[in-house]
C-alpha positions in Angstrom: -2.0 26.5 12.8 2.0 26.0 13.9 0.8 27.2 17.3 -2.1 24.9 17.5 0.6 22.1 16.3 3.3 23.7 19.1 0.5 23.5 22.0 -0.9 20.1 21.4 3.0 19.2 20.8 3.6 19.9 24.4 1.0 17.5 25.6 2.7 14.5 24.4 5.4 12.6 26.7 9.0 13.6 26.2 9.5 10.2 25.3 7.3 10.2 22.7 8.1 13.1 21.0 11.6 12.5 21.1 10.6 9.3 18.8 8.7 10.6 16.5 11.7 13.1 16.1 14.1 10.5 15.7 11.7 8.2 13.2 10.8 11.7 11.1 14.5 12.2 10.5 15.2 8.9 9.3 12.8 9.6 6.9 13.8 12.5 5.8 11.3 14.9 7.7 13.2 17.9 8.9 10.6 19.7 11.3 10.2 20.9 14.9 10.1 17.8 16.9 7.0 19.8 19.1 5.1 20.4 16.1 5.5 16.8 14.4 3.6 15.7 17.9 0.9 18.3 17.8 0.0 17.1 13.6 0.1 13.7 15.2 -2.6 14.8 17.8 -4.6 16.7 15.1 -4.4 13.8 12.7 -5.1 11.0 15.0 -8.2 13.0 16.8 -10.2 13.5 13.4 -10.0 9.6 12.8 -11.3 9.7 16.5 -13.9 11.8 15.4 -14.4 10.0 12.2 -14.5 6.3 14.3 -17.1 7.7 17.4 -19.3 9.1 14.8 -19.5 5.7 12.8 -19.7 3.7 15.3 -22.6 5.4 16.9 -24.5 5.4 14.0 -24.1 1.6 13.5 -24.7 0.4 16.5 -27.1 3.3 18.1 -24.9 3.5 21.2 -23.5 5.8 23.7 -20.8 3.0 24.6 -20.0 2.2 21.1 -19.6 5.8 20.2 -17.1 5.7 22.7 -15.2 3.0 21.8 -14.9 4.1 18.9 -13.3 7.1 19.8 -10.6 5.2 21.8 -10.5 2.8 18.7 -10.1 5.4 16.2 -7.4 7.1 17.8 -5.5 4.3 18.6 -5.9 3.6 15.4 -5.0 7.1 14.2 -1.5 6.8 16.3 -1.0 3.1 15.1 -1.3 4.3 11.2 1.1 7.2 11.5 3.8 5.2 13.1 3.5 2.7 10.4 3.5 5.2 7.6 6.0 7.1 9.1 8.2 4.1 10.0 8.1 2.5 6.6 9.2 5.8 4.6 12.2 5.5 7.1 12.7 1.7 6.2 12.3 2.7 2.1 14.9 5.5 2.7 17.1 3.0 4.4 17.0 -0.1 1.9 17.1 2.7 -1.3 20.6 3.7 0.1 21.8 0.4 0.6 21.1 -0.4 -2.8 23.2 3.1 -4.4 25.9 2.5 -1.7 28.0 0.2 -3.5 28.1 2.8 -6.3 28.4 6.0 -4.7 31.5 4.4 -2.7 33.3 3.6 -5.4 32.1 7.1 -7.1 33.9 9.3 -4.4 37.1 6.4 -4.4 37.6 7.3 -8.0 37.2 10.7 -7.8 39.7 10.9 -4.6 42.0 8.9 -6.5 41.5 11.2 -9.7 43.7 13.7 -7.0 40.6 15.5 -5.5 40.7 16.4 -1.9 37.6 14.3 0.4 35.6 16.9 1.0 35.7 17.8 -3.1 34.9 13.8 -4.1 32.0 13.9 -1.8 30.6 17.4 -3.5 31.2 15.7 -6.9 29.6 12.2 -5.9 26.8 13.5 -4.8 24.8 12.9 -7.8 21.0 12.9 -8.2 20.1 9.5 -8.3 21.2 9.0 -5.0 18.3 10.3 -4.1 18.3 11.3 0.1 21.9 10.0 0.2 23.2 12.3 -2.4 22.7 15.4 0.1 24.6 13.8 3.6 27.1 13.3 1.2 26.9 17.3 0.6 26.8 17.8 4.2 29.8 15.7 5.5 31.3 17.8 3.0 30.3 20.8 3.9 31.3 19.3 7.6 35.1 19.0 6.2 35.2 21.8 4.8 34.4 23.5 7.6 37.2 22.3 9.8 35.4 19.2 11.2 37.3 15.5 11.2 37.1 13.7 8.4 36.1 10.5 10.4 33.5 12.3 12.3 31.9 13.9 9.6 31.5 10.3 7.7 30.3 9.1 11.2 27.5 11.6 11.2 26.2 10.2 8.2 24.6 6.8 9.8 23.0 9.4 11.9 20.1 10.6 9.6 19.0 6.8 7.8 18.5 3.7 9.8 20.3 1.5 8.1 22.5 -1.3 9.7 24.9 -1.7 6.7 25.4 1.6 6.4 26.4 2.7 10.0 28.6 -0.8 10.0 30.3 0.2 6.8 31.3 4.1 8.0 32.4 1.9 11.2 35.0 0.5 9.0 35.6 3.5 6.8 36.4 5.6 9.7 38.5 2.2 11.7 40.6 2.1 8.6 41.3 5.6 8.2 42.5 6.0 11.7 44.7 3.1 11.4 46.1 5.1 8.2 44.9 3.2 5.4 44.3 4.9 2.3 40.6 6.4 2.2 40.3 5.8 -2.1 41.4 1.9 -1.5 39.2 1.2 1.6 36.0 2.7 -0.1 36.7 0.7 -3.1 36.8 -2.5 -0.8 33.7 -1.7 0.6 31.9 -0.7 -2.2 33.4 -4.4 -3.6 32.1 -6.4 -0.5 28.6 -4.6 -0.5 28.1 -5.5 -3.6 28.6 -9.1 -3.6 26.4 -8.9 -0.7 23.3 -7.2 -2.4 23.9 -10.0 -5.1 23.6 -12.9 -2.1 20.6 -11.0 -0.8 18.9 -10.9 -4.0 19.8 -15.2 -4.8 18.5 -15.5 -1.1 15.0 -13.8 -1.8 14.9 -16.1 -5.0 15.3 -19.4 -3.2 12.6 -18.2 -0.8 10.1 -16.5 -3.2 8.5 -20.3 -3.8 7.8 -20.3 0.7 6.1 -17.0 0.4 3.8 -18.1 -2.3 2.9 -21.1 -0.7 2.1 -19.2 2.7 0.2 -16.7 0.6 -2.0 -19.3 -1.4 -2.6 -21.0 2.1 -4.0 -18.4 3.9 -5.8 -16.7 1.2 -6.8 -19.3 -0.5 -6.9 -22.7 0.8 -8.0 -21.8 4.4 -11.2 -19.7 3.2 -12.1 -22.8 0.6 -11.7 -25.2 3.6 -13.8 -23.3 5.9 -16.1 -22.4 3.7 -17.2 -26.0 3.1 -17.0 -27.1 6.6 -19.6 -24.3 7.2 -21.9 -25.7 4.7 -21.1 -29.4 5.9 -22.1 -28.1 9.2 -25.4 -26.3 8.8 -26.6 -29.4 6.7 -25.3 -32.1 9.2 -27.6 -29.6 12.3 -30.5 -29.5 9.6 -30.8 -33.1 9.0 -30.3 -33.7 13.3 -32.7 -31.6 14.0 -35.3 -33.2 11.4 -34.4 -36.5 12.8 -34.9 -35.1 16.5 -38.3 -34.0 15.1 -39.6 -37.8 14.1 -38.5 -39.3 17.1 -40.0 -37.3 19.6 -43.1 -37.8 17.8 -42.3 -41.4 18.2 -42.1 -40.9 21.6 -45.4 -39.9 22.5 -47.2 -42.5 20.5 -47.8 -46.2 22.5 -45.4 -48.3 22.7 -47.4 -51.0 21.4 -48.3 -48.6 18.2 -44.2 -48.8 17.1 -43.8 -52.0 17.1 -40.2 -53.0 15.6 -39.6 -48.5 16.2 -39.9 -48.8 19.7 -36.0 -49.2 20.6 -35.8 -46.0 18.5 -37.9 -43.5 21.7 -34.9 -44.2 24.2 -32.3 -42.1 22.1 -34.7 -39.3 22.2 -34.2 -38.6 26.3 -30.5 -38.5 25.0 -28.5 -35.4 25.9 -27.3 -33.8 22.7 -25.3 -31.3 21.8 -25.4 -29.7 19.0 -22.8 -26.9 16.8 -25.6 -23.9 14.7 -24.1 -22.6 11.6 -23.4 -19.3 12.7 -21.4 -20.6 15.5 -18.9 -22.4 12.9 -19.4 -19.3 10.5 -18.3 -16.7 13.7 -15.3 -18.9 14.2 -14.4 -19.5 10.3 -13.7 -15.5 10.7 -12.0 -15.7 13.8 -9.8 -18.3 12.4 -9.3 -16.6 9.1 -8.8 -12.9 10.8 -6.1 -14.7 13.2 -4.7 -16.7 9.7 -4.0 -13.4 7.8 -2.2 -11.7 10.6 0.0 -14.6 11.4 0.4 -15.2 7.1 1.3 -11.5 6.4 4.3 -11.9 10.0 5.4 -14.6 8.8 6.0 -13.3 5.1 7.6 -10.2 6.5 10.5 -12.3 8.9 11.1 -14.4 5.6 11.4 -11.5 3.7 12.9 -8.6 5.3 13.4 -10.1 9.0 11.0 -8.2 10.4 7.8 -8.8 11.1 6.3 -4.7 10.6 7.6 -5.7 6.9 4.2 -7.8 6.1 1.9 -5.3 8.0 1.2 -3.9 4.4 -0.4 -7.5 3.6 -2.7 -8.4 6.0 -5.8 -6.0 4.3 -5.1 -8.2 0.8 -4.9 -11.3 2.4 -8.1 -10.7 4.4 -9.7 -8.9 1.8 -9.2 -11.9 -0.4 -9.9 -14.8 2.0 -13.3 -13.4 3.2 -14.7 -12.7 0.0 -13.9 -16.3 -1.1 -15.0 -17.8 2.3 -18.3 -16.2 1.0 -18.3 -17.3 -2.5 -17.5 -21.3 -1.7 -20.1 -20.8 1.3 -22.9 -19.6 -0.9 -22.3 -21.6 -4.0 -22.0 -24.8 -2.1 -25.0 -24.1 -0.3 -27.2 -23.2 -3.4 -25.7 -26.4 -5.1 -26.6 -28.2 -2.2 -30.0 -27.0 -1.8 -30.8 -27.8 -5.5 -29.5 -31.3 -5.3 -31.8 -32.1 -2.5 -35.2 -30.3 -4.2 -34.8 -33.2 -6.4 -35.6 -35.9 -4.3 
């Protein structure tokens, strides 16, 4: 099988591979970079497979069977990435949150008189989790003869994470300009956490805009559509009985309508009228282009990114079809029971 995963590995662009090598050790995937590309091949042709074999059966197509082979794999691809990408981002935010700690772990045990290399062996604790073992290897690193300062820069290397690589900037900036190593990582371990406590008052204040974005799009837009559907189809049906009476108006003698007869010149009229299945297609559209632009949004306000609220967008659709059908139906079945009455 690793030859299968080596061959199909050396299809993919250089580019490419070098990516997913670069994303899989951010998350803390250590494999042969050709092999990571030939599972991705193998993993995103079976949901080829799986998509050309659905969608033939649906729609009894040769075309469709092939789109859904194109789809599928671009699909398979797309799902990877994202999976693969967010384990890197969880890595990343999961360090941020011990780093405060484990700085100040390896100032105290530095200034406790063990040597560097020694305070990072020592720090490296368990719930650290990922981080706990590049602290083992920019010891190992030291030990080994290599600078202090580029075996802390190494570290930034292996997790994607912004405020790490800025605060080994200024780890290794002060230690060059001789500061002491115990009193600089206590600084930093300082500033980074009053800065996780502004991050956490910031994602308070804007919890409230979240949830209002969340109860729009999943709620309030499907309700709304849902009765202008229904508004709609009963507006068309009550045209279309009234475009029924006067073109049998029409026919009759002019001098049979008597008061009626201004009534027969509307029905030469051009009219144009919207079915229900026109406003229901579009309802979806609208609601499908809703959740996507929701779920973005959420992410930027969140995290600052919009990949964050990718993981939203099945909920939120999930949710806001299933009540576009529920107020639809209901208010429909209400509506026709009102008028059997009369």
């Amino acid at each position: 099988m690793s030859e299968l995963y080596l061959r199909l590995g050396s299809l993919v662009p250089e580019k490419i591979e070098n990516w997913i090598y670069t994303t899989s050790i951010y998350a803390g995937i250590q494999k042969d970079r050709r092999a990571l590309a030939g599972q991705w091949m193998i993993r995103a042709g079976i949901l080829a497979v799986i998509g050309c074999i659905v969608s033939g059966i649906i729609f009894q197509s040769i075309l469709a069977a092939f789109l859904g082979l194109f789809v599928g794999f671009l699909l398979g691809l797309g799902l990877q990435w994202y999976l693969l990408d967010s384990k890197a981002e969880k890595r990343a935010k999961f360090t941020e949150s011990v780093l405060p700690d484990a700085l100040q772990l390896v100032a105290s045990n530095i200034k406790s008189g063990m040597t560097t290399e020694k305070a990072l062996f020592v720090s490296a604790r368990s719930e650290f989790g990922g981080f706990a073992e590049e602290l083992k290897t920019a010891g190992r690193k030291i030990l080994a003869g290599e600078k202090t300062t580029q075996a802390l820069s190494e570290i930034s290397t292996t997790i994607r994470s912004p405020v790490l690589e800025r605060t080994l900037k200024l780890l290794v900036e002060g230690i060059k300009n001789g500061a002491q190593i115990a009193d600089l990582l206590l600084q930093l371990g300082n500033d980074l956490r009053e800065e996780n406590a502004l991050q956490k008052e910031i994602q308070a204040n804007i919890s409230m805009y979240v949830g209002m974005i969340f109860i729009t799009s999943a709620l309030g837009a499907p309700i709304l559509f849902g009765i202008s559907t229904v508004i709609v189809g009963t507006v068309s049906e009550q045209l279309m009985a009234t475009s029924g009476t006067l073109s049998s108006l029409k026919d009759m003698p002019s001098g049979n309508l008597g008061p009626l007869s201004g009534l027969s010149s509307f029905v030469g009229a051009s009219r144009t009228q919207i079915s229900p299945d026109f406003i229901q297609l579009f309802s979806l559209i609208a609601l499908i282009v809703t959740a996507f632009s929701a779920s973005f949004t959420i992410g930027i306000i969140q995290n600052g990114k919009e990949k964050a609220g990718i993981k939203l967008i099945p909920m939120i659709l999930i949710v806001a079809i299933v009540l576009f059908f529920i107020v639809k139906n209901t208010l429909a079945s209400m509506i026709g029971g009102v008028g059997g009455l009369f």
